[in-house]
N, C-alpha and C positions, 0 to 999 in steps of 0.2 A: 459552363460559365455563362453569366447572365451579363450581355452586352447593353452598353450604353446609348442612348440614343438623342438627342437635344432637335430641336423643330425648331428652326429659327423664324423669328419678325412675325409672331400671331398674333398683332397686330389688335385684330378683332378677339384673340382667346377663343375660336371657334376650333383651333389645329385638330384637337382630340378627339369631337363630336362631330364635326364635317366627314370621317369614316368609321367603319370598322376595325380598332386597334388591335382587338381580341387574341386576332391569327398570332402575333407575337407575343402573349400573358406567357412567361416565365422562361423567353428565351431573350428578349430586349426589353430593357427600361425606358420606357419614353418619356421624355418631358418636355413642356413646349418654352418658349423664351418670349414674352411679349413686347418685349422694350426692344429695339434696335443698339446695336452695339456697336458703335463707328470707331472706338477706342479700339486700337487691334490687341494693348497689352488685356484691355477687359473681355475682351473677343476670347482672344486666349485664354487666359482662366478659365471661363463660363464652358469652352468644348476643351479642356485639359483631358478629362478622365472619358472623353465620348470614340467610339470606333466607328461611329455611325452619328450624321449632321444630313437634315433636312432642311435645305435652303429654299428660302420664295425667290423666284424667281433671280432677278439681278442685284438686288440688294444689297446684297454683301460679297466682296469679290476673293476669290479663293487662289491667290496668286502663289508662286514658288516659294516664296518667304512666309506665308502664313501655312501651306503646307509645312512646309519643314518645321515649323514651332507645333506641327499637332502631331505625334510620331505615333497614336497608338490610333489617329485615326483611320482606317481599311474602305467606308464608305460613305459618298458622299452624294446625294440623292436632288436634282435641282427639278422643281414644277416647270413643267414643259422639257421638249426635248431640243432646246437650244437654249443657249446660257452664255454670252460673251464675259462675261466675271469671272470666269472659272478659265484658271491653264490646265486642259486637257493633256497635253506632253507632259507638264509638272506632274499633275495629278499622276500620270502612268508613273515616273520615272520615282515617284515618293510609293508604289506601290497602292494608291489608292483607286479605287474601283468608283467611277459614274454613272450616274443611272439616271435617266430622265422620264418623266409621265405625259402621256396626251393634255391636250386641251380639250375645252367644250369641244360638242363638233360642230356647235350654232357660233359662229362670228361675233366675238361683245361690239356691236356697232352701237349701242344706245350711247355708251357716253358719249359718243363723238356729237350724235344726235342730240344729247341734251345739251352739249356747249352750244354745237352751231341756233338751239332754237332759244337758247339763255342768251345770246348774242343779240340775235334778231328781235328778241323781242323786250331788250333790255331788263331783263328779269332780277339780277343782283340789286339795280339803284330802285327798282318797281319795290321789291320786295323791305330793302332797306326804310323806304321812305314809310313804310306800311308800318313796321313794327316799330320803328321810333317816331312815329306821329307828325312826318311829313306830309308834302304838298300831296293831295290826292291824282292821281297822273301826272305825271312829270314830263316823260317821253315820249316819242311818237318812234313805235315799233315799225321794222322794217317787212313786208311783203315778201316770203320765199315765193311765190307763182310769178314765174317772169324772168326771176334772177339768175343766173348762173354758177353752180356750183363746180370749183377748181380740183383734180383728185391728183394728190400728184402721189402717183403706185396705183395698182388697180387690180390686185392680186383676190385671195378670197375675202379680205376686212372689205377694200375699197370696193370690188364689186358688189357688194351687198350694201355699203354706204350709198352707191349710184341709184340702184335696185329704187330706192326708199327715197332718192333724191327725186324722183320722173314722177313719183304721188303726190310729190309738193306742187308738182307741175315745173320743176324747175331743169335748167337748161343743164346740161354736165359736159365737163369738157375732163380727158383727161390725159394723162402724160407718164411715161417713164422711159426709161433709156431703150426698151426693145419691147414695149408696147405695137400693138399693129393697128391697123382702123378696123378689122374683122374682130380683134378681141375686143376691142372698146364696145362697139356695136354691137356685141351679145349680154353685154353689162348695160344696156340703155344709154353708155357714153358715145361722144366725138372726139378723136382724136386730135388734139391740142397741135400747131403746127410744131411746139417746141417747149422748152418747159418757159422760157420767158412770154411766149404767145400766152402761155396759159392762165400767168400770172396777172398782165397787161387786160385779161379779157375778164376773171372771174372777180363775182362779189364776196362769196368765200373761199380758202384755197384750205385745202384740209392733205392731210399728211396719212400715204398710209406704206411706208417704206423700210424694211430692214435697216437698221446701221451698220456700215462696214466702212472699211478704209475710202472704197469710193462713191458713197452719199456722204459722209460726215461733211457738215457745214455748206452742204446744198443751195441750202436758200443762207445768204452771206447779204451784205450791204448792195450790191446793185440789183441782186432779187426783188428785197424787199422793198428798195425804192421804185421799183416797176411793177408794183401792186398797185390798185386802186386808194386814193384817201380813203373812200368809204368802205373799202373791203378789211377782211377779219379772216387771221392764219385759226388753223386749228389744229394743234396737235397732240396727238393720244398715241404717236410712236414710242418716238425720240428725243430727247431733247439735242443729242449731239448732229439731228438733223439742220438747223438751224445755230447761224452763228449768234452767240447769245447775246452778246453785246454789241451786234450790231441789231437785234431784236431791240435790246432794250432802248435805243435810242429812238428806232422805230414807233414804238410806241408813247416815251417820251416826247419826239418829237413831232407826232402826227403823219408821219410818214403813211401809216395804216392806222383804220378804226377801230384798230383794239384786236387783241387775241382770246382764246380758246384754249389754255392750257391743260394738262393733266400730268406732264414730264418734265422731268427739271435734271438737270447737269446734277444735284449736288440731293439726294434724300434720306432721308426727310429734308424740305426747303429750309434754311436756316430760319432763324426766327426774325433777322434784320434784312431779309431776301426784299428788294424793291418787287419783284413779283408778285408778294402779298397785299401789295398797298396801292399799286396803281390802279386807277378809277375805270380803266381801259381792259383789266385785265378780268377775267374769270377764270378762276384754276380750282385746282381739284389734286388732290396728295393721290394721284399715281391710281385710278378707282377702274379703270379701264376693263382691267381682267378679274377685278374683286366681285366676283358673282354666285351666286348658292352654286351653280352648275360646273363652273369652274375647279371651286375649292373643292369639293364633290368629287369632280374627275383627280385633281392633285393629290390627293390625300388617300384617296383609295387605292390609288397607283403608287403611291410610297410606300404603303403598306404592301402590296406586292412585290414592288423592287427587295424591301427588305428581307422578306421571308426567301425570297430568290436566291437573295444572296446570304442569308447564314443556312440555306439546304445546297449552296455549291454551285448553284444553275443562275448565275443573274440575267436579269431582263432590262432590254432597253438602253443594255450600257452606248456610253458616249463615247468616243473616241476623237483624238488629235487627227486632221487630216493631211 
């Protein structure tokens, strides 16, 4: 019997040719989905007939209830091998089987690097004013040699965001809850006396922290009033690391010089999202880990998990802990 297989959110329509599908020609159907499907009864329909669903990343959330409406599906495959969308206990107790893929094993630090140097050097109003036939310089760009850069997590992203920050010649301070001053110090950072010291001192504060029960809404209203006017968050995590409405006021009301987005609470950002519009803001629809190297590692490793698992032997499955 020839298994069904659906690639969700390809976005780009690269799912097919980013690997080699081949190993499965005549044992699984594959088809990729480009549209995102936020409707769970259209969600439904679209993997009805599928045994097998390739998810990007966090996307789309695969909870008890949408388990139970797909009863023919056996496996389900998410890029990378951590997925908070996904009920792993569900997942077991509906019979279905998880499997997850490596990432690159280079750090995607650029987009962090291209918000913080989009910020600094006012490049959205620079550029705007260019192609619609504005003032010729407008701005006056900020100087990274000198400045201080804020890391709050310092793990393999934020160590290599440090790495690349000490070439700007700039100052790094960093922080997380069991951080030491000998790990900061092997990443070219100073340990921050605390996460508000950190905030209180840095010109930029960049984010580089898993979400769990205890980061969620980390940086909240007295955080971010203890930031510099002239400093700029950036974050290419989490959105739910940050309270979001108290962001937005922040930004709103000049609390801080504007953000660095690439994560939002709700995606795709709706289309009436004040995130889009504010003058302060530069974002970016989630581009972080969208990289040839990446999808490359995702996809190739999907097609492994699959062949894994209709020869009996799966790889890389996931479990409830």
């Amino acid at each position: 019997m020839t298994l069904r297989c659906a690639v969700l959110d390809d976005y780009q329509g690269v799912a097919l040719t980013a690997a080699d599908w081949s190993p499965l020609a005549g044992k699984v159907e594959v088809r990729a989905l480009r549209e995102h499907l936020a409707d769970r009864d259209e969600l439904v329909a679209a993997l009805a007939d599928c045994e097998i669903v390739v998810a990007m990343r966090e996307r789309t959330p695969f909870d008890a209830d949408l388990l139970r409406r797909l009863p023919r599906l056996r496996l389900l495959v998410t890029t990378g091998m951590r997925n908070a969308s996904i009920d792993l206990a569900a997942a077991a107790a509906a019979g279905v089987t998880v499997c997850g893929t490596a990432s690159s094993s280079t750090p995607p630090v650029e987009l962090t690097w291209a918000l913080i140097l989009g910020l600094a050097r006012r490049l959205p109003a620079e550029s705007r004013a260019l192609r619609e036939g504005g003032p010729w310089q407008s701005t006056v760009g900020q100087d990274l040699h000198g400045r201080t850069l804020g890391l709050i997590g310092l793990g393999k992203i934020g160590a290599s965001v440090a790495r690349i920050a000490t070439a700007f010649g700039m100052d790094v301070l960093a922080w997380s809850p069991h951080l030491t001053p000998e790990r900061a110090a092997e990443a070219g950072a100073r340990l921050a006396a605390g996460k508000e010291d950190l905030l209180r001192r840095s010109d930029f504060v960049s984010l580089h922290l898993v979400l769990s029960e205890r980061t969620r809404g980390l940086l909240g209203e007295a955080e971010l009033r203890a930031m510099r006017p002239h400093a700029y968050l950036v974050n290419t995590s989490r959105a739910g690391l940050v309270d979001q409405a108290a962001l937005l006021r922040a930004l709103r009301e000049g609390w801080i010089a504007g953000a660095g987005l690439d994560v939002f609470e709700t995606e795709p950002l709706p289309a009436g999202d004040p995130l889009r519009t504010l003058p302060n803001v530069l974002a970016t629809p989630h581009l972080g880990y969208v990289t040839e190297g990446n999808y490359r590692t995702y996809y190739t490793e999907a097609v492994e998990d699959i062949s894994a698992f209709v020869s009996g032997s799966p790889l890389r499955e996931l479990t409830a802990r």
